[in-house]
N, C-alpha and C positions, 0 to 999 in steps of 0.2 A: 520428743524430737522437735527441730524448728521445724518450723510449718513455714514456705517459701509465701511471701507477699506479692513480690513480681510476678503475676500470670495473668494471663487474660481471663477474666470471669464468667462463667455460663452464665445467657442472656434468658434470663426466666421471664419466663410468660403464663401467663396465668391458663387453666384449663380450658376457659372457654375462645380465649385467642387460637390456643394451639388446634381446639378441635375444629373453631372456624377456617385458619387456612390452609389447613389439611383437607375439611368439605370441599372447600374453593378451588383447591388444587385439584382434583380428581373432578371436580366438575368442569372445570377450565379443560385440562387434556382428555376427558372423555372417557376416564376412568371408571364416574358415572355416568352413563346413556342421557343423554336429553332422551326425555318422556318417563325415564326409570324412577318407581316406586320407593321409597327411602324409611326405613324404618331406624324410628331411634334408639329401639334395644341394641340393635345388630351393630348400628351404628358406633355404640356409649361402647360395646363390647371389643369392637374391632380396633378400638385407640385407646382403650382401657380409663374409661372415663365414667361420671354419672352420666344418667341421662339428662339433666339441666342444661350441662352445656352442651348439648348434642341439641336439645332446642330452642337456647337460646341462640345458638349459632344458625339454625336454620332458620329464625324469624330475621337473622340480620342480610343473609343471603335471600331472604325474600325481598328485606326491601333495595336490595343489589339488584334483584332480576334472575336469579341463578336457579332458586328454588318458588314453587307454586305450593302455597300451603291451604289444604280442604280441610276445614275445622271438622275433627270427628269421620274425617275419613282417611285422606293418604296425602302425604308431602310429594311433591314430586320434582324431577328436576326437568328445568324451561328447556321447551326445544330449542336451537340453533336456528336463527333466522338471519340466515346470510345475507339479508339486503337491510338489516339492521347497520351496517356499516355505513351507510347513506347518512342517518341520523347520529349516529354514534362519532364519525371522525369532526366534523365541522364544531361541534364544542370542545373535543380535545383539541382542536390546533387551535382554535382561540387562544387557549388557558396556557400551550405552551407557547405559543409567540409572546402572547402576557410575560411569561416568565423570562422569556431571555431578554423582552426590554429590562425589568426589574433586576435582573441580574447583572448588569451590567455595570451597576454603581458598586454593586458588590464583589466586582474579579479582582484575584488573586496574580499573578505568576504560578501558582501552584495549580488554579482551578481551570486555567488557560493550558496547563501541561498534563494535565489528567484527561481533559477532551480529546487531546491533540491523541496520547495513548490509548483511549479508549476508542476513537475511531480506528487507528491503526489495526489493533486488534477486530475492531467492527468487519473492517475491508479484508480483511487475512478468512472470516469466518463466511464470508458473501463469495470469495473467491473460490473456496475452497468446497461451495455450495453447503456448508454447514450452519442449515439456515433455521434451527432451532436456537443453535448457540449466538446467531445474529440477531435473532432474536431478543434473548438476552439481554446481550451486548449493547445493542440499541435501545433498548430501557434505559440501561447504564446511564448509555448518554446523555438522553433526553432527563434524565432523574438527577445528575452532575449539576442540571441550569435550572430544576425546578429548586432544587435543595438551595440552592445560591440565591436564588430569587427570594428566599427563606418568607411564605407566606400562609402561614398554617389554614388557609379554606382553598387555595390553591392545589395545596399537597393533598389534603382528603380528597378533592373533587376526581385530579389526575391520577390516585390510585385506583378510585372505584370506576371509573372509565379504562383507566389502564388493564383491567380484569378479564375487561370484556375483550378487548384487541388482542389481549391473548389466547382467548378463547376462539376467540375468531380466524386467528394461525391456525390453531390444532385442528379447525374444519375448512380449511384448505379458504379462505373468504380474502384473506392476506398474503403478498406477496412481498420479500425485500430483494430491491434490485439494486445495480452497482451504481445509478442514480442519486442513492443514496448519500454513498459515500463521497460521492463532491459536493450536495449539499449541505454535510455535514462541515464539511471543510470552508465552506462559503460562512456558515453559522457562525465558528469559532473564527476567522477574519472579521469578519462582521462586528463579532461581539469587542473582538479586539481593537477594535476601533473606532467602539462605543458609536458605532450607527445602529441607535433602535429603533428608527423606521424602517429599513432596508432589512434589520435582523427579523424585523419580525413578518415581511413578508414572503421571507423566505422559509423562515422556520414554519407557517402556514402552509406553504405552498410544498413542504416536508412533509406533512398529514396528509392535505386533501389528493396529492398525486395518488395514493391506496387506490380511493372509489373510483378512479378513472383506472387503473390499472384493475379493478375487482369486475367492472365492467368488460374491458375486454378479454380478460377472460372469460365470463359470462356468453360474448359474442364467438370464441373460436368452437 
């Protein structure tokens, strides 16, 4: 029979990728306990895998932060240190103000109307206080001007910082507020008009607003 050529093709990934952001994932939402013991039978078992990539995946989450590995005793996953946010956001809003300068020589009309939608959608998810999916969604965003910025030690740096800010929603350390959404809107004018001094201290001051907003909450 013809076999159709037209389809979108399953995105393969090799075993030990898949077992890594599956670990990640459940460690990020809390699926696994900060301080919880981690065995890699149970582990290789439960995703249907050997155990190789069950530990090479926890040696690369070790050097993430995610997991504590005791040679010859027990893996375990990193408590949640909520004042981790303090050191954690000031080199990601570096890396993405970096990016939207760099981005800037690189816009589109296409990558200027994919902002402009993906905030819209941002603001719909913050209104509606559907603030995992804004979550998300605001990755989206921020990931639209790192990708444009196309600088391969830029992208690694901002996923594996990105990891932790997610992790940091799921234990309540992060908050997104409607704030947001006009700076967002300030970013994409900005970039539109190829001011990358002004984009980039605004897309800064997108990040560090968190640790001022994580603090008061700390103080109610």
């Amino acid at each position: 029979m013809p076999i159709p050529t037209e389809h979108e093709k399953p995105l393969r990934i090799s075993a030990k990728e898949n077992a890594f952001n599956q670990l990640q994932q459940w460690i990020i939402d809390g699926t696994l306990h900060p301080g919880e013991k981690l065995n890699d039978t149970e582990l290789a078992g439960a995703l249907g895998v050997s155990r190789t990539p069950i530990r090479e995946s926890l040696q690369l989450l070790e050097v993430q932060g995610f997991v504590k590995m005791y040679p010859g005793k027990a893996t375990q996953v990193t408590e949640v240190d909520k004042e981790s946010i303090i050191d954690l956001l000031p080199p990601l809003a570096a890396l993405q103000a970096l990016s939207a300068e760099l981005a800037i020589p690189q816009l589109t009309k296409e990558t200027i109307a994919l902002l402009e939608s993906t905030n819209e959608r941002f603001a719909d998810a913050v209104y509606t206080k559907n603030y995992f999916s804004a979550l998300k969604i605001d990755e989206e965003f921020h990931q639209i001007i790192v990708d444009t910025a196309n600088n391969p030690y830029i992208l690694s740096m901002v996923a594996s910082l990105q990891a932790h800010v997610r992790r940091l929603f799921f234990h309540n350390s992060i908050i997104l507020t409607e704030k947001s959404i006009g700076e967002h809107n300030k970013i994409i004018k900005l970039m539109k008009n190829r001011d990358e001094t002004n984009v980039s201290s605004i897309m800064r001051g997108n990040w560090l607003r968190a640790i001022d907003e994580f603090h008061s909450l700390k103080s109610k």
